[in-house]
C-alpha positions, 0 to 999 in steps of 0.5 A: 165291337166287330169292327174294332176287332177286325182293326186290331186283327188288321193291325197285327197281321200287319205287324206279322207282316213287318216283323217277318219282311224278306231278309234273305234273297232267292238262291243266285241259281234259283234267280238265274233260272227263273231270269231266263224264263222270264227271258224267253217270254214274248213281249214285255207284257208276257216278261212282266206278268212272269216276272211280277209273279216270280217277285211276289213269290220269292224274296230278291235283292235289289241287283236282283230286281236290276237285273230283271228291269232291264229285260223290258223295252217300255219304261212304264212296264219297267216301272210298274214291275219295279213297284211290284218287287219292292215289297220284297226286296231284302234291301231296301236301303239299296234299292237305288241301284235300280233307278239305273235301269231306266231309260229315261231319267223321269221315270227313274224319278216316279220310282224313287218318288214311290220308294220314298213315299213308301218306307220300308217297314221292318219290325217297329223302325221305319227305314227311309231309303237314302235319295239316289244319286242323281250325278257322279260324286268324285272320290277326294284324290289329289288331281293333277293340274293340266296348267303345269302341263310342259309336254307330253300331249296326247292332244293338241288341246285344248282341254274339254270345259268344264260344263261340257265335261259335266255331259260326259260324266253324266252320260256315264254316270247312267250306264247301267252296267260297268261295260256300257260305262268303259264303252261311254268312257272310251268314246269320250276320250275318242272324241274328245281332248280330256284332262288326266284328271277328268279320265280319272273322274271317270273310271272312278265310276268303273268297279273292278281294277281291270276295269280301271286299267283297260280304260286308262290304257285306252285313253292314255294316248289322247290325254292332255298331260300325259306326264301326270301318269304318276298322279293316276295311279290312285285310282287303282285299288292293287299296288300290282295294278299300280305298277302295270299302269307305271310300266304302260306309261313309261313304256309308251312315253320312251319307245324303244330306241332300236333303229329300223332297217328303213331308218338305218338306210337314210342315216346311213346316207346322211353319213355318207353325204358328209366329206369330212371325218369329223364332220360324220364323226359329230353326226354319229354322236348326235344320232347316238344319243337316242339311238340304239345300233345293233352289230351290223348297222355298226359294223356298217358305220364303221366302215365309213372310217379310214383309221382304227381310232376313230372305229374304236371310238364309235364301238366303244360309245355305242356299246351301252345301247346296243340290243345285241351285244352277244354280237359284239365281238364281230366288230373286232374284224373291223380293226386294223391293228392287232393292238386295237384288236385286243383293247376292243376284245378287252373293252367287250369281255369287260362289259363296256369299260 
């Protein structure tokens, strides 16, 4: 009878302890504090004994448990300190975010094997954690096909293949930290000729658009298909975000025409090499097209012509891409006759019509 007594006794202090489990964490400031104690220790044995006896004192979530794991060097130290604080842990159900504190994937595994043989016991349900994550699950977006791919290569090619992107994404995949992650993700696309949709797969594991952006930005010059710019702006949550990465693209994809005083110098030779006027004149209109001249360098142009029409011409078909156009009435002292003087004046006070 007395060991039947004690059974029952065992049985409802067991069910006490159940019905009364960790539901609310330690307060971020109290967990910050006892964080750096258990930081200035020496060695990991000196971390693991402070840290052991903060977690059997304290209820903690499992970021918390995270964040002290990955102060310790060992694994197995890191392991057992892990089975310590799941007994108080408010979130059992999220205790896989812990796994990625192990350096190595086997001792990960023993801790999931642990969790998983060890339910957690709240009131008179059993919670079975979810299995963790062992790779990357991408989010369902409609990805771009690098086949389609006509120009705009940040890369020579060709793109990575699948197994060995698969290495890539499982290496960041096990960063513990988002910043670990862009450092594993900015790495790849280094060293490596990806796809649009396999920088994609990979900032999906960032959380955080500026996060998101920052990575992108970085590996936008070494893209394959760089022309799916517009498919990538899924991964951004903000449609601010959206717009800033449309903007970087284009701006990138069509740099600024303004010619630089070096270049200006060879085209300029190139125009004087010609003898004939036509001859520089249909040379002036090709270098037109994806060229902006500022005032000077026209006013340079121009003279290189003998006769007021075709000046007129040239300032006139330039007028729409030059970056300084406040500067545009200078070219009217380039003009021979008064009449032509006055239709130039009249084309600039007209806005170039």
């Amino acid at each position: 009878m007395k060991h039947i007594s004690t059974l029952i006794l065992l049985l409802g202090f067991g069910f006490l302890q159940a019905q009364h489990r960790c539901s609310v964490p330690v307060a971020t400031p109290v967990y910050q504090q006892n964080l750096n104690q258990i930081t200035i220790m020496r060695g990991d044995v000196g971390r693991q004994q402070r840290a052991e006896e903060f977690v059997t004192h304290n209820c903690v979530s499992s970021q918390q448990v995270k964040g002290i794991a990955l102060l310790f060097t060992s694994d197995s130290i890191r392991y057992v300190f892990c089975k310590t604080a799941y007994q108080t842990v408010t979130d059992a159900d999220n205790f896989f975010v812990v796994y990625d504190a192990f350096k190595s994937f086997s001792w990960s595994i023993c801790l999931y094997d642990f969790v998983f043989r060890n339910p957690v016991q709240t009131g008179l349900e059993i919670v079975v954690p979810e299995p963790a994550a062992t790779s990357p699950v991408y989010p369902a977006w409609n990805y771009p096909d690098t086949v389609r791919t006509t120009a705009s290569k940040g890369c020579a090619g060709p793109v990575i293949t699948e197994s060995a992107f698969s290495l890539v994404a499982g290496n960041v995949f096990r960063q513990p930290t988002n910043e670990s992650k862009i450092v594993a993700i900015e790495s790849a696309s280094a060293n490596n000729c990806l796809s649009m949709a396999q920088l994609m797969k990979l900032t999906s594991m960032l959380t955080g658009d500026d996060n998101r952006l920052r990575v992108m930005k970085n590996g936008f010059t070494h893209i394959y298909d760089q022309e799916h710019y517009n498919s990538a702006s899924v991964v951004f949550i903000a449609q601010v975000m959206r717009d800033q990465w449309i903007s970087y693209c284009q701006a990138y994809l069509t740099p600024p025409c303004v010619v630089s005083d070096a270049d200006f110098t060879q085209l300029l030779q190139q125009i004087k090499d010609k003898r004939f006027p036509d001859d520089k004149m249909s040379l002036v209109k090709l270098l037109a097209k994806d060229r902006c001249f500022n005032v000077a360098q026209l006013a340079q142009i121009g003279d290189e012509f003998a006769f007021d029409d075709d000046r007129m011409e040239i300032f006139k078909l330039c007028y729409a891409k030059c970056p300084d156009k406040q500067n545009y009435y200078q070219l009217v002292d380039k003009i021979t006759f008064s009449a032509n003087k006055d239709e130039l004046r009249r084309f600039i006070n007209a806005g170039g019509k």
